[in-house]
MARBA-3410 file (N, C-alpha, C, O; in Angstrom, 1 decimal):
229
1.5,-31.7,-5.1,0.1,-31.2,-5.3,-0.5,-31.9,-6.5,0.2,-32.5,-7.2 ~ -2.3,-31.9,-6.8,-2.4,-33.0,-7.5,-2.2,-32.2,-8.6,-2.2,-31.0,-8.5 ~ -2.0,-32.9,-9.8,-1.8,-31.9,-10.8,-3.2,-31.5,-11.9,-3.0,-30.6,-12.7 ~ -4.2,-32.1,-11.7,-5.3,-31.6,-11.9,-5.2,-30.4,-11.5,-5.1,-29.7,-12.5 ~ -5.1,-29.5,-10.2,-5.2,-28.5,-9.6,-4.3,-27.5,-10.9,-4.6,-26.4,-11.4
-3.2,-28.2,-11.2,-2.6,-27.3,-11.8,-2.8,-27.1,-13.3,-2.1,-26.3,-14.0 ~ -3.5,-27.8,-13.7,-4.2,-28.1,-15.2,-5.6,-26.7,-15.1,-5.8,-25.7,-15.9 ~ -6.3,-27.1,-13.9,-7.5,-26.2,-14.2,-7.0,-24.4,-13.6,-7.7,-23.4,-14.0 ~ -6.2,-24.4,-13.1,-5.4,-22.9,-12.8,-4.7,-22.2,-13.9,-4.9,-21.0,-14.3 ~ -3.7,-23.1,-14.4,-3.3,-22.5,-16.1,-4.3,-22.0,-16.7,-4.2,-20.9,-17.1
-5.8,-22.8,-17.0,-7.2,-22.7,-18.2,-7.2,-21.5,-17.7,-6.9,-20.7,-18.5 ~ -7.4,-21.0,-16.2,-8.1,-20.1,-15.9,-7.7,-18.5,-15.6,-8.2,-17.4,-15.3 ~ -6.2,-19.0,-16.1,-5.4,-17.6,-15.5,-5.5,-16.4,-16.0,-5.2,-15.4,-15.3 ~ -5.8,-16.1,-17.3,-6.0,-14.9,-18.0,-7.5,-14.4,-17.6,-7.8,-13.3,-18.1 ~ -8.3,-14.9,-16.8,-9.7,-14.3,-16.6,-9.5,-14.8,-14.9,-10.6,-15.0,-14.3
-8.5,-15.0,-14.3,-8.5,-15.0,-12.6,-8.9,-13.9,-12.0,-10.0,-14.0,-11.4 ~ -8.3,-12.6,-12.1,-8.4,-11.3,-11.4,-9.8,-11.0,-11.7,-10.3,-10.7,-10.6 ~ -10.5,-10.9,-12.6,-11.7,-10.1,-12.6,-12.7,-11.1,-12.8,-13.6,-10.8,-13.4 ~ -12.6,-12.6,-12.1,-13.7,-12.8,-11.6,-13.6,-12.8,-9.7,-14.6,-12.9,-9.1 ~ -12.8,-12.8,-9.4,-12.7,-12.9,-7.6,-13.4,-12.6,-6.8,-13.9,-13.3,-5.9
-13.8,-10.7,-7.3,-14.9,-10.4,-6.3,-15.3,-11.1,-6.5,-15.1,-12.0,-5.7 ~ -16.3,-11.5,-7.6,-17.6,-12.3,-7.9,-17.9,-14.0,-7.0,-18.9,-14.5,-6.6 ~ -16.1,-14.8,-7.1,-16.3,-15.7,-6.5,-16.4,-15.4,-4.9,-17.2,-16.0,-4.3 ~ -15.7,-14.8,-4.5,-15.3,-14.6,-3.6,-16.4,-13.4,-2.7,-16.1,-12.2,-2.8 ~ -17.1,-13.7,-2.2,-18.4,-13.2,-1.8,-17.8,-11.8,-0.9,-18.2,-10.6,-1.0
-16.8,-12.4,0.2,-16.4,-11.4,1.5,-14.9,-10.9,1.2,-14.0,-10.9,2.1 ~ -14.7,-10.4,-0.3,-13.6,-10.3,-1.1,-12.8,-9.2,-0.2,-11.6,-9.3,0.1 ~ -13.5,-8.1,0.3,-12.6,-7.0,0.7,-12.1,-7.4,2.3,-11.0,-7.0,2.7 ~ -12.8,-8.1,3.1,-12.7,-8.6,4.1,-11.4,-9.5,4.6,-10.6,-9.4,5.6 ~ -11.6,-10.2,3.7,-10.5,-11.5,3.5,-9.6,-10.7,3.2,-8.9,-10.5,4.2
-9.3,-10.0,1.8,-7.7,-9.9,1.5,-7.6,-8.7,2.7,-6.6,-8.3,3.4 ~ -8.6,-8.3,2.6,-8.2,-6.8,4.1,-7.9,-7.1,4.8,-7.1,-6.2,5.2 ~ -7.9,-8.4,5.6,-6.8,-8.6,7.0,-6.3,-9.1,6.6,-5.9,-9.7,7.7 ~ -5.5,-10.0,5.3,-4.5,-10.8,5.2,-3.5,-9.7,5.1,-2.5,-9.9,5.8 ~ -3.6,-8.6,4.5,-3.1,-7.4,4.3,-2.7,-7.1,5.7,-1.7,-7.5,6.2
-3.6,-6.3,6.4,-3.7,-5.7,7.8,-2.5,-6.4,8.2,-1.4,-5.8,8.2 ~ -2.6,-7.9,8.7,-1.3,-8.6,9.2,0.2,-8.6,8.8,1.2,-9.1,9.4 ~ 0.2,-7.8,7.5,1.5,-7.7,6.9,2.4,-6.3,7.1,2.8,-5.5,6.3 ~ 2.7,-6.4,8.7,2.5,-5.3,9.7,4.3,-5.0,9.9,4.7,-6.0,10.5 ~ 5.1,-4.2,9.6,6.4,-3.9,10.3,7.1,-2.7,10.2,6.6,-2.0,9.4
8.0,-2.4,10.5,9.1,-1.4,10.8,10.4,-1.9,10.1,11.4,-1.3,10.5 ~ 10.5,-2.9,9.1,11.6,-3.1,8.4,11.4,-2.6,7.1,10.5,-3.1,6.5 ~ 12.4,-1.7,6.5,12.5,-1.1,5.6,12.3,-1.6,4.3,12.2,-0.6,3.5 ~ 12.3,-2.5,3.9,12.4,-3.8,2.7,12.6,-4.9,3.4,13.7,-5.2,3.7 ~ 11.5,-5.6,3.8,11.1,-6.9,4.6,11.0,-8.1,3.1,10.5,-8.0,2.0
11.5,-9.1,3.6,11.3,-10.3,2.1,10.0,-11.1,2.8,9.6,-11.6,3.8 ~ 9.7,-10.7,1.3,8.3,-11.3,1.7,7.9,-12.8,0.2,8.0,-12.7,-1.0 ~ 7.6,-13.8,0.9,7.1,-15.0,-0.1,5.7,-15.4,0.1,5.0,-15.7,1.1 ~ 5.5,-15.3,-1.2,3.9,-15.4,-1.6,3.6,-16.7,-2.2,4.0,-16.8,-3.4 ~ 3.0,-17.9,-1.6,2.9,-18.9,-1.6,1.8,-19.6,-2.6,0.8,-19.9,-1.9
1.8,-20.0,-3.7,0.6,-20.1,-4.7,0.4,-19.1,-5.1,-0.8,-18.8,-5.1 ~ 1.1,-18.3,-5.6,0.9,-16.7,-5.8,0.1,-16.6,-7.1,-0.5,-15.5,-7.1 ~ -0.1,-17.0,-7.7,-0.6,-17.1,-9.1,-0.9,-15.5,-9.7,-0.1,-14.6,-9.5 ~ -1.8,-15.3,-10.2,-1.5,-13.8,-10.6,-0.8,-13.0,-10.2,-0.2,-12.3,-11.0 ~ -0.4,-12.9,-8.7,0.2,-11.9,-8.1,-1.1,-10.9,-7.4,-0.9,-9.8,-7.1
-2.3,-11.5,-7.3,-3.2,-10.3,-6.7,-2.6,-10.1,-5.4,-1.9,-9.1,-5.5 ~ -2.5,-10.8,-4.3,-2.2,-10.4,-2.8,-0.7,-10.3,-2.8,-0.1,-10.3,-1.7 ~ 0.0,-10.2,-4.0,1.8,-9.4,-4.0,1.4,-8.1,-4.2,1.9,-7.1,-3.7 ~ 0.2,-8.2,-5.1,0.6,-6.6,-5.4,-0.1,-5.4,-4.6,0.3,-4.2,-4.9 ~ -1.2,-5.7,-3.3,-1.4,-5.8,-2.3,-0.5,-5.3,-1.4,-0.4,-4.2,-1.0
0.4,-6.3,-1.1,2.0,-6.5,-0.3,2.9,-5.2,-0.9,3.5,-4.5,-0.1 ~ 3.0,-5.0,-2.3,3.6,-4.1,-2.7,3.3,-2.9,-2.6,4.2,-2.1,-2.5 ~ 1.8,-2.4,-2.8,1.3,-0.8,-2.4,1.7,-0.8,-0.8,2.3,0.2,-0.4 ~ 1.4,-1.6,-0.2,1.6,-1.1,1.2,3.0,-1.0,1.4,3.4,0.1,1.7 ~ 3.8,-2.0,1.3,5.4,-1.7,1.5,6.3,-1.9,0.0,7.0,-2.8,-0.5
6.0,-0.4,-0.3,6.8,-0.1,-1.6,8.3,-0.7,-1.9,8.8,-0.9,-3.1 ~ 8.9,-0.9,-1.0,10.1,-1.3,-0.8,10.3,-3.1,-0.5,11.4,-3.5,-0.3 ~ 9.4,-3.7,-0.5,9.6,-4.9,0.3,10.2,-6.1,-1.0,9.8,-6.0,-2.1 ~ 11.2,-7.2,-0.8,11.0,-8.3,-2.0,10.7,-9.0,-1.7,11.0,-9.7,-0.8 ~ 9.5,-9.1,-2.8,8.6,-10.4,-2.8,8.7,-11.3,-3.7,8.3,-11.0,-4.8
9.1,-12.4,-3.4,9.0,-14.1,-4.2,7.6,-14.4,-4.5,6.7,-14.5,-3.6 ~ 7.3,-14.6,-5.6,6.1,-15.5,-5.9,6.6,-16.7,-6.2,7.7,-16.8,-6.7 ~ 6.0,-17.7,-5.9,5.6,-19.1,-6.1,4.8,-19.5,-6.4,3.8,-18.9,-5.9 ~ 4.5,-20.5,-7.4,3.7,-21.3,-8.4,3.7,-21.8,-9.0,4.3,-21.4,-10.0 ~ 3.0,-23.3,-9.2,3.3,-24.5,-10.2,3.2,-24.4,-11.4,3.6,-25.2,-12.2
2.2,-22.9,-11.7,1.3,-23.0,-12.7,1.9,-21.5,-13.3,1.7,-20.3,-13.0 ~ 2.9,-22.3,-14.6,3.9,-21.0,-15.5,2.7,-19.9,-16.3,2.8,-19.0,-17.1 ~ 1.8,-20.5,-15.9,0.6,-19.8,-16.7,-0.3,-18.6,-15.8,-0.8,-17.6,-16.2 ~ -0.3,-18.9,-14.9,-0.5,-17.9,-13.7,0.6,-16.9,-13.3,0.3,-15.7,-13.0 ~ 1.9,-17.5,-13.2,2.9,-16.8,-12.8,3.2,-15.4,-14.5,3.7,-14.2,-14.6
2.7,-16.0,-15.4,3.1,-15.0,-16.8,2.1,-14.3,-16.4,2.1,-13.6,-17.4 ~ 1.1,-13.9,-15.8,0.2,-12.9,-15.6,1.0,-12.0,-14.6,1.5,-10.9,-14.7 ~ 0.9,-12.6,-13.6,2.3,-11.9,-12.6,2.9,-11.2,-12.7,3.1,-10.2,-12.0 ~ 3.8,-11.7,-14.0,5.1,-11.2,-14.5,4.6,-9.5,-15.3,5.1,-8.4,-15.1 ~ 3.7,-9.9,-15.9,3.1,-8.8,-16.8,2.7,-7.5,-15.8,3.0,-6.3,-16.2
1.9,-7.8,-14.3,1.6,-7.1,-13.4,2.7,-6.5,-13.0,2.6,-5.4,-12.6 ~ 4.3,-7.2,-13.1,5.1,-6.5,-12.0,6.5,-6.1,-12.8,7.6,-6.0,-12.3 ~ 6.0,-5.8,-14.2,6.7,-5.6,-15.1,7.8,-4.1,-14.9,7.4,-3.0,-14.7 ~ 9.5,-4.6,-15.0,10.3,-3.7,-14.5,10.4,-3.2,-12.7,10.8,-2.3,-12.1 ~ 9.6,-4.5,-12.5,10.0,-3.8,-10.7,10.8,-4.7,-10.3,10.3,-5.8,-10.7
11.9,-4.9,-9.9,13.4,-5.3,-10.1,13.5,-6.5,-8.5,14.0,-7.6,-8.3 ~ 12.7,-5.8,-7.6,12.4,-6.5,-5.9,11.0,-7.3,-6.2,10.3,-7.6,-5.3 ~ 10.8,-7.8,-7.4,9.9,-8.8,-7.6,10.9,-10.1,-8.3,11.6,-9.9,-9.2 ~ 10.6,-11.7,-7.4,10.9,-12.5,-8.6,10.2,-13.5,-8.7,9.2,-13.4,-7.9 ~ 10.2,-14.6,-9.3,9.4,-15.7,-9.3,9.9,-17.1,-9.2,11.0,-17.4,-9.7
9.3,-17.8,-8.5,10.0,-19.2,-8.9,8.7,-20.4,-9.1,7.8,-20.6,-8.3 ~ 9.2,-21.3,-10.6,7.4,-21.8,-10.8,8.1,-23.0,-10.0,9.0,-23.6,-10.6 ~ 7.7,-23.2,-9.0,7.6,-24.5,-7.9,6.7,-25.4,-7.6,5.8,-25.2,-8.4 ~ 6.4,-26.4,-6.9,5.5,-26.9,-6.3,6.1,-27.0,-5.1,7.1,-27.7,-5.0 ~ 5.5,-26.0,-3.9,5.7,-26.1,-3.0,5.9,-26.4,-1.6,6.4,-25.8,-0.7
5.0,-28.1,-1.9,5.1,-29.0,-1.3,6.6,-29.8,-1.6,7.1,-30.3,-2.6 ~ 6.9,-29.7,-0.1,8.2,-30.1,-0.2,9.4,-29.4,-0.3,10.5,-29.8,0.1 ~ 9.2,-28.2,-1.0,10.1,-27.3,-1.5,11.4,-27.2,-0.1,11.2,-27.3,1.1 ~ 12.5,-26.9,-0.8,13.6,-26.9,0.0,13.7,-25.7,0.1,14.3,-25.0,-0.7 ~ 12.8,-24.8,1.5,13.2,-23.1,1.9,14.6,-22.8,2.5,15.0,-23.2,3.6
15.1,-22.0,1.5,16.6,-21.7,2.7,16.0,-21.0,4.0,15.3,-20.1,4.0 ~ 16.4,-21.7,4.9,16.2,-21.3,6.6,16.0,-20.0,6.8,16.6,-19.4,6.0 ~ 15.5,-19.3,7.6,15.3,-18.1,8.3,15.5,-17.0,7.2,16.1,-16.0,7.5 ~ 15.1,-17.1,5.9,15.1,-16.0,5.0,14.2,-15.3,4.7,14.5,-14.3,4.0 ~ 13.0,-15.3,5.0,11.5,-14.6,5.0,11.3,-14.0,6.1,11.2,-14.7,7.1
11.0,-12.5,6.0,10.1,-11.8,6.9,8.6,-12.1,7.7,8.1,-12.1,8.8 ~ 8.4,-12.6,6.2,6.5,-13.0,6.0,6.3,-13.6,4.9,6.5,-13.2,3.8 ~ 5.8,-14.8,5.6,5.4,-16.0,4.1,3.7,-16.0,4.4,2.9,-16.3,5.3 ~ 3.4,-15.1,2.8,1.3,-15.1,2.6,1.4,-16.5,2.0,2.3,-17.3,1.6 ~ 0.0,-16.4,2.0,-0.3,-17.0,0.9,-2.2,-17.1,0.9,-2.9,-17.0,1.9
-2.5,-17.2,0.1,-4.3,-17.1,-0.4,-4.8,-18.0,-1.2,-4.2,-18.4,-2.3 ~ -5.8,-18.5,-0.8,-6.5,-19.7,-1.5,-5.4,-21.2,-2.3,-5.7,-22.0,-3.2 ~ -4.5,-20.9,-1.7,-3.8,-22.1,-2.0,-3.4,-23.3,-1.3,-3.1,-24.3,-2.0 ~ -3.3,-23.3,-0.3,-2.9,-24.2,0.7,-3.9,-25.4,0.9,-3.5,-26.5,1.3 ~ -5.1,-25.1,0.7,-6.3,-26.1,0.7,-6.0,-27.4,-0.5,-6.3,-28.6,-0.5
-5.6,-26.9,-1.0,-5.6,-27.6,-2.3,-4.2,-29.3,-1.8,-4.2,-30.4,-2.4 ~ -3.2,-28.8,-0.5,-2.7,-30.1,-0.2,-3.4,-31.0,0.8,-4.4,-30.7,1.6 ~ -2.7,-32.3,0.6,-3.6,-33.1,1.6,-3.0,-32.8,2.9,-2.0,-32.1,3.3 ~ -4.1,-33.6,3.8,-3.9,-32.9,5.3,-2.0,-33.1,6.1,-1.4,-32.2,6.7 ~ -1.5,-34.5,5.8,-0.4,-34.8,5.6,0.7,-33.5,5.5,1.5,-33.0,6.3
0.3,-33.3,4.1,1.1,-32.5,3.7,1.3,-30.9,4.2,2.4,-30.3,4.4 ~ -0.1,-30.5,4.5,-0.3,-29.2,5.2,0.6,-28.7,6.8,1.3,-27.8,7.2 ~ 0.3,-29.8,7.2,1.5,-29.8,8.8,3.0,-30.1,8.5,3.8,-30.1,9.4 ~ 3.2,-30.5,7.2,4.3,-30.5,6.8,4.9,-29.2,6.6,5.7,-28.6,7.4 ~ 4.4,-28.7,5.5,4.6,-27.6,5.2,4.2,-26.1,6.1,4.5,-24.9,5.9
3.6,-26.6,6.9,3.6,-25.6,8.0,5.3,-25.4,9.0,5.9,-24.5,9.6 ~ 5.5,-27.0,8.7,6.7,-26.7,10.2,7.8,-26.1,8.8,8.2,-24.9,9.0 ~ 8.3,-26.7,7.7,8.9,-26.1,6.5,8.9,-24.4,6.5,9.8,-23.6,6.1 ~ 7.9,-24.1,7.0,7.5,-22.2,6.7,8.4,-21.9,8.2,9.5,-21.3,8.3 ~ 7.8,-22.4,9.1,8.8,-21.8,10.6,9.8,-22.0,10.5,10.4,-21.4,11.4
10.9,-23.0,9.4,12.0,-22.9,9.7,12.7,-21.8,8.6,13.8,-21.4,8.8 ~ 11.9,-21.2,7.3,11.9,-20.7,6.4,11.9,-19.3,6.7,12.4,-18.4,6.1 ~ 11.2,-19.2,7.8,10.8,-17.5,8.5,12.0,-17.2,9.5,12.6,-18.0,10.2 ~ 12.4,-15.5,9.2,13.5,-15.6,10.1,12.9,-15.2,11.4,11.7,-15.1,11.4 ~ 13.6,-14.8,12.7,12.8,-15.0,14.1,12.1,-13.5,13.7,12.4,-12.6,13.0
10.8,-13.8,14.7,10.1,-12.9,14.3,9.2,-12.7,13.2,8.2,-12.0,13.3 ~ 9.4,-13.4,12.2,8.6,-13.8,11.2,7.1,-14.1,11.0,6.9,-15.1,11.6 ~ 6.5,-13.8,10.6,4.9,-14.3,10.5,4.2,-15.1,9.2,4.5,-15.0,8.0 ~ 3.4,-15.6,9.6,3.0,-16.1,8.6,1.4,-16.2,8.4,0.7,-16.4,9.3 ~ 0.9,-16.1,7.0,-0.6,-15.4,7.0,-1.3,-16.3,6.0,-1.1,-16.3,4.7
-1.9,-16.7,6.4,-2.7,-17.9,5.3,-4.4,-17.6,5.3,-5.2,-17.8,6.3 ~ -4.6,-17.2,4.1,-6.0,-16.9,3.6,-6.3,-18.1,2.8,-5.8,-18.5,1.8 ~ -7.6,-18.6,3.6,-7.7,-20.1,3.0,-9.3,-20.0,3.1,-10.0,-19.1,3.5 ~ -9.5,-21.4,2.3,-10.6,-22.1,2.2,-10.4,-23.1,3.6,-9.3,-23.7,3.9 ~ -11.9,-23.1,4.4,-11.1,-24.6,5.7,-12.8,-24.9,5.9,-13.7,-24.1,5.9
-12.6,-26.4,6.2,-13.6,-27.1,6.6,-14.2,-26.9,7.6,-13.6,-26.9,8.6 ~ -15.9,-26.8,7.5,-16.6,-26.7,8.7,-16.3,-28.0,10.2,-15.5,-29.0,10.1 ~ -17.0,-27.7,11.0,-17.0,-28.5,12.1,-17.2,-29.6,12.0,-16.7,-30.6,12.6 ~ -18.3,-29.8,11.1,-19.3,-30.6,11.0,-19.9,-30.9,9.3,-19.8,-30.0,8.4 ~ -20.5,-32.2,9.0,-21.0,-31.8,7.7,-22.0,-30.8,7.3,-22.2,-30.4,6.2
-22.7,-30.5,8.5,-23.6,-29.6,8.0,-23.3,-28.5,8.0,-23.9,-27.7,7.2 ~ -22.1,-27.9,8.8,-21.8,-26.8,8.0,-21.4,-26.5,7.4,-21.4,-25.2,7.2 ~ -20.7,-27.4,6.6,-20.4,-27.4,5.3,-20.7,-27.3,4.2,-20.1,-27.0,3.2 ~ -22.2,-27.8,4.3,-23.5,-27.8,3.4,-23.8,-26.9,3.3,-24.1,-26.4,2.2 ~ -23.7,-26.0,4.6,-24.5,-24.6,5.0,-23.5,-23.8,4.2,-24.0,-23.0,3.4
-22.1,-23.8,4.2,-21.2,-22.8,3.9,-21.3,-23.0,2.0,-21.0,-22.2,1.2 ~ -21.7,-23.9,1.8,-21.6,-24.5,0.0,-23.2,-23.8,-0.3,-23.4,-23.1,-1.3 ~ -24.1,-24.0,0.5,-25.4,-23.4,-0.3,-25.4,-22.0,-0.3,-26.2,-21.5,-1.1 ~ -24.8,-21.0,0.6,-24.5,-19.5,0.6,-23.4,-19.5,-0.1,-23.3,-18.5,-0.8 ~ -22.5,-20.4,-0.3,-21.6,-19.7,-1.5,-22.5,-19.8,-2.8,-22.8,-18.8,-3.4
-22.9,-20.7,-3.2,-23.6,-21.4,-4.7,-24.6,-19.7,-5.0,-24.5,-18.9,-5.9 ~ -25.5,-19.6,-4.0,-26.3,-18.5,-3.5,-26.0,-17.3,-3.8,-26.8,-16.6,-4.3 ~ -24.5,-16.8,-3.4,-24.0,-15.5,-3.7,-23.3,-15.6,-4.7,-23.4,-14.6,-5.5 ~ -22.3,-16.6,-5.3,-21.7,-16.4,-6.8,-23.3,-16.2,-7.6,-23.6,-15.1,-8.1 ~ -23.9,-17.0,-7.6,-25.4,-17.1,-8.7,-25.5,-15.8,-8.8,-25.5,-15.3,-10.0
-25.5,-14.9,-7.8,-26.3,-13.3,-7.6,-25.0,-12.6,-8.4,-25.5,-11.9,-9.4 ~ -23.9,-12.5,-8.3,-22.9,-12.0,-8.0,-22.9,-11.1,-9.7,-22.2,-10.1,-10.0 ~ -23.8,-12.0,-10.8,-23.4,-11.3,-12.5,-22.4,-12.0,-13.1,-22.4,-11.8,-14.3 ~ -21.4,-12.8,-12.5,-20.5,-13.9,-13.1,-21.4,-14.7,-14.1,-22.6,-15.1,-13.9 ~ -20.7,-14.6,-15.1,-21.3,-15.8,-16.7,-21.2,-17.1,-15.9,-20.4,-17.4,-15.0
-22.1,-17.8,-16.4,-22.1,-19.2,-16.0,-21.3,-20.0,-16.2,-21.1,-21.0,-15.6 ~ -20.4,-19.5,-17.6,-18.8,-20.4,-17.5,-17.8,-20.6,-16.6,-17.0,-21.5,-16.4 ~ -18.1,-19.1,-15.9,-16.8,-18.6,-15.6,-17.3,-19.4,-14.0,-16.4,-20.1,-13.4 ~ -18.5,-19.3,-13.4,-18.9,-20.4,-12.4,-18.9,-21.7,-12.3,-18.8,-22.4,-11.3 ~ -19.2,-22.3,-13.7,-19.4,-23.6,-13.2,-17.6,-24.0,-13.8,-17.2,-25.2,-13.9
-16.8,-22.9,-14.0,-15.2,-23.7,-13.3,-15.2,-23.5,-12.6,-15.2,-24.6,-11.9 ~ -15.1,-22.5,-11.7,-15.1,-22.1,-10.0,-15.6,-23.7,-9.2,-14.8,-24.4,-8.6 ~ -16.9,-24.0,-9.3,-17.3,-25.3,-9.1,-16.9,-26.6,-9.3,-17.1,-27.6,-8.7 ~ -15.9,-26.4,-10.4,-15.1,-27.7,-11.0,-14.0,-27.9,-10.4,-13.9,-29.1,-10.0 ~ -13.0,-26.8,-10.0,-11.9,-26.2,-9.5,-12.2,-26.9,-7.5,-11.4,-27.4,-6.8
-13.5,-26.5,-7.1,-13.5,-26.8,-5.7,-13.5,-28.3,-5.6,-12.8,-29.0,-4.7 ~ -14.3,-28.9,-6.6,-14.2,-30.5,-6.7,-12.8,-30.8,-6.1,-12.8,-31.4,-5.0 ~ -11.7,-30.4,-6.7,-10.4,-31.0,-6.1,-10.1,-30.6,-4.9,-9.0,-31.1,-4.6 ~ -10.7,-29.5,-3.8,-10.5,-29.4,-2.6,-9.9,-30.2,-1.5,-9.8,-31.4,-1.7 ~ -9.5,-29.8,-0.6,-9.0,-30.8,0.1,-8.9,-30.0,1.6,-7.9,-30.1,2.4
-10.2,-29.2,1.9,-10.4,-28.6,3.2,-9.8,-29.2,4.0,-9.7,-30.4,3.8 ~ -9.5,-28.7,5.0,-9.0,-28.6,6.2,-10.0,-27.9,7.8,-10.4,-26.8,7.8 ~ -10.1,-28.6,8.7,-11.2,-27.8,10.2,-9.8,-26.8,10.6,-8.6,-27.2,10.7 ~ -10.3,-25.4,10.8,-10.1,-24.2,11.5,-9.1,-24.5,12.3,-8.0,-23.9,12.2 ~ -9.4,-25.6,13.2,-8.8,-25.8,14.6,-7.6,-26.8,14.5,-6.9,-26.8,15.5
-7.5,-27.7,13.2,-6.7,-28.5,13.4,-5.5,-27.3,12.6,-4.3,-27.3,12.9 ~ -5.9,-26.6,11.8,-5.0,-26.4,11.5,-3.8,-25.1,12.1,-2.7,-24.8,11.9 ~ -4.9,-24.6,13.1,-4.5,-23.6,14.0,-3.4,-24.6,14.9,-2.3,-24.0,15.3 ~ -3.5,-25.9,15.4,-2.7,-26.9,16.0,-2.0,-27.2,15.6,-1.2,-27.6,16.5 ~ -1.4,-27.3,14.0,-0.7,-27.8,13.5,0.3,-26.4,13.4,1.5,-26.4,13.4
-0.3,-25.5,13.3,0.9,-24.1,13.1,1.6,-24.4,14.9,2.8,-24.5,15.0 ~ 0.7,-24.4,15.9,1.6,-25.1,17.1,2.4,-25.4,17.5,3.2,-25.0,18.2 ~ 2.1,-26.9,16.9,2.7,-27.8,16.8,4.6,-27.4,15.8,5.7,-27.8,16.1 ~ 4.1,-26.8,15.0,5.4,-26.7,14.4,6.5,-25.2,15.1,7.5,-24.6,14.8 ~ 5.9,-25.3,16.0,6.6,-23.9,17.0,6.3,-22.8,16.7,7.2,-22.1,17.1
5.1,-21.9,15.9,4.3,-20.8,15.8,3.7,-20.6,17.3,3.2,-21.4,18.1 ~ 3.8,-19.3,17.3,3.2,-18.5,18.5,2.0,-17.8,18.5,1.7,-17.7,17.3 ~ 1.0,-17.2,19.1,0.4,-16.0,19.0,-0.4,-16.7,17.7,-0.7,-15.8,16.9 ~ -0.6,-17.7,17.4,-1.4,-18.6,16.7,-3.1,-18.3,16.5,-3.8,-18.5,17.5 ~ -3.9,-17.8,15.3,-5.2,-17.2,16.0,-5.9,-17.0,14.3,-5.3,-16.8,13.3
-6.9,-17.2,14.5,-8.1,-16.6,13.2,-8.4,-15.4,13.8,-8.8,-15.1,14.9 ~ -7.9,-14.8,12.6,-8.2,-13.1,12.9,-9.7,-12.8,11.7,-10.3,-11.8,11.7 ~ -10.0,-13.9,10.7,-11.3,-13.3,10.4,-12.2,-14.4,9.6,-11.6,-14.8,8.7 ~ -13.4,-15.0,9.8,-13.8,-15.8,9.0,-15.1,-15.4,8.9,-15.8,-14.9,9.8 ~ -15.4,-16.0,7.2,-16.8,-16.1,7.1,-17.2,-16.8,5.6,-16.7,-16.6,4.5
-18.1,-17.7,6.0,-18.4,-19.0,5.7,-17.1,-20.0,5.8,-16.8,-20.5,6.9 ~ -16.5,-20.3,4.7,-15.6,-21.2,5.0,-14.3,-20.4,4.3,-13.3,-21.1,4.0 ~ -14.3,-19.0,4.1,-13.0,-18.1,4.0,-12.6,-18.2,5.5,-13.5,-18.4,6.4 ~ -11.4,-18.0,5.7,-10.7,-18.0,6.8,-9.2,-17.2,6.7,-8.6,-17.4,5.6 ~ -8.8,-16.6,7.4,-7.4,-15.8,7.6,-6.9,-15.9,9.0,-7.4,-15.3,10.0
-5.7,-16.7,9.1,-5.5,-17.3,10.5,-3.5,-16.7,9.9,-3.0,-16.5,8.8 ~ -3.1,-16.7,11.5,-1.9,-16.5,11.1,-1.3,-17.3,12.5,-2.0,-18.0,13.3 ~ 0.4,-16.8,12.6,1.2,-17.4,13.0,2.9,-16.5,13.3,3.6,-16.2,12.4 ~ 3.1,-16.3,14.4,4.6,-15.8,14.4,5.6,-16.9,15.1,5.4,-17.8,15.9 ~ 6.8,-16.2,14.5,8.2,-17.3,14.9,8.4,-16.3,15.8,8.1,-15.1,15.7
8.9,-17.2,17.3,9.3,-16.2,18.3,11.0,-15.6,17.8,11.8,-16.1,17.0 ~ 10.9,-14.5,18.5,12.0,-13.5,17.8,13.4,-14.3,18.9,13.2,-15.2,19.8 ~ 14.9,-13.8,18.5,16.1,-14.4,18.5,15.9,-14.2,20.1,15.2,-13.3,20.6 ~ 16.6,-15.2,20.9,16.9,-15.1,22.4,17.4,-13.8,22.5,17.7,-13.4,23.6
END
């Protein structure tokens, strides 16, 4: 991952959480069905949280399944120490500061691999990489839920999706610092279209493959490992 990305996420980690709504326009929407998707009948399901940085969408994961362990992941020891602080003395929390491109997942160990606003940030290359990496990482049955940033169809919708975001952060009461890093931060983007990436979870043997919610260029698409013969 480039390491700019990981330079401007450390600056920002102690003021992450309470600017989000503000960046993040369709805030309850988004993490609401990444959530919704984190659906089962196993008693303590292991769950890995992928770019986890603060821990906002673990601790999400953790109100709903009090029992579940969740791995955070993250390059950025400066995001993950906010984390630590949120999940302080809960014993079924751990961390590992990774880059997890490439990362070596032990095989079929995850119930459900999330992850939020992180995945954009690799190149396209690397994204179908680590897509087929997660299905062998999930055990059968497994899902997987990615709340992303993804590129329009076309350039103009892109334009369109950038002048309604610019539009509602402006509105939103966020200080202008705290926006024009948000702004700095997307410079290193590395979007991805809806559809290739729904093909590439396919392609890597994911089933039941689908965007369950988008709007502007937020997206929440997921993915299941078919369960054991």
């Amino acid at each position: 991952m480039n390491p700019d990305v990981k330079k401007q996420f450390d600056a920002a980690a102690e003021q992450y959480d309470e600017q989000r709504r503000g960046l993040i326009p369709c805030f309850d929407g988004f993490y609401g069905m990444a959530l919704s998707l984190v659906e089962t009948g196993h008693a303590s399901p292991s769950v890995l949280d992928l770019g986890a940085g603060t821990g906002l969408l673990a601790a999400m994961v953790r109100r709903k399944l009090p029992q579940a362990r969740i791995t955070l992941m993250d390059m950025s020891e400066s995001m993950l120490e906010v984390a630590r602080r949120r999940f302080a003395g809960d014993e079924n929390v751990r961390y590992a500061v990774a880059d997890y491109t490439g990362y070596a997942f032990e095989p079929g160990s995850y119930d459900f691999v999330v992850s939020s606003l992180s995945i954009h940030h690799l190149t396209h290359p690397d994204k179908r990489r680590l897509f087929a990496s997660l299905y062998a990482a999930l055990a059968p049955g497994g899902v997987f839920v990615n709340a992303d940033q993804v590129a329009g169809r076309t350039a103009a919708a892109d334009a369109y999706y950038r002048r309604r975001w610019l539009a509602e952060i402006a509105a939103s009461g966020l200080p202008q610092a705290a926006i024009d890093a948000s702004v700095a931060r997307r410079a290193v983007d590395i979007n991805a279209k809806l559809d290739d990436q729904l093909a590439w979870l396919e392609e890597a043997g994911f089933r039941h493959v689908e965007c369950m919610y988008k709007y502007l260029d937020f997206a929440v698409f997921c993915g299941t490992k078919p369960p054991a013969a």
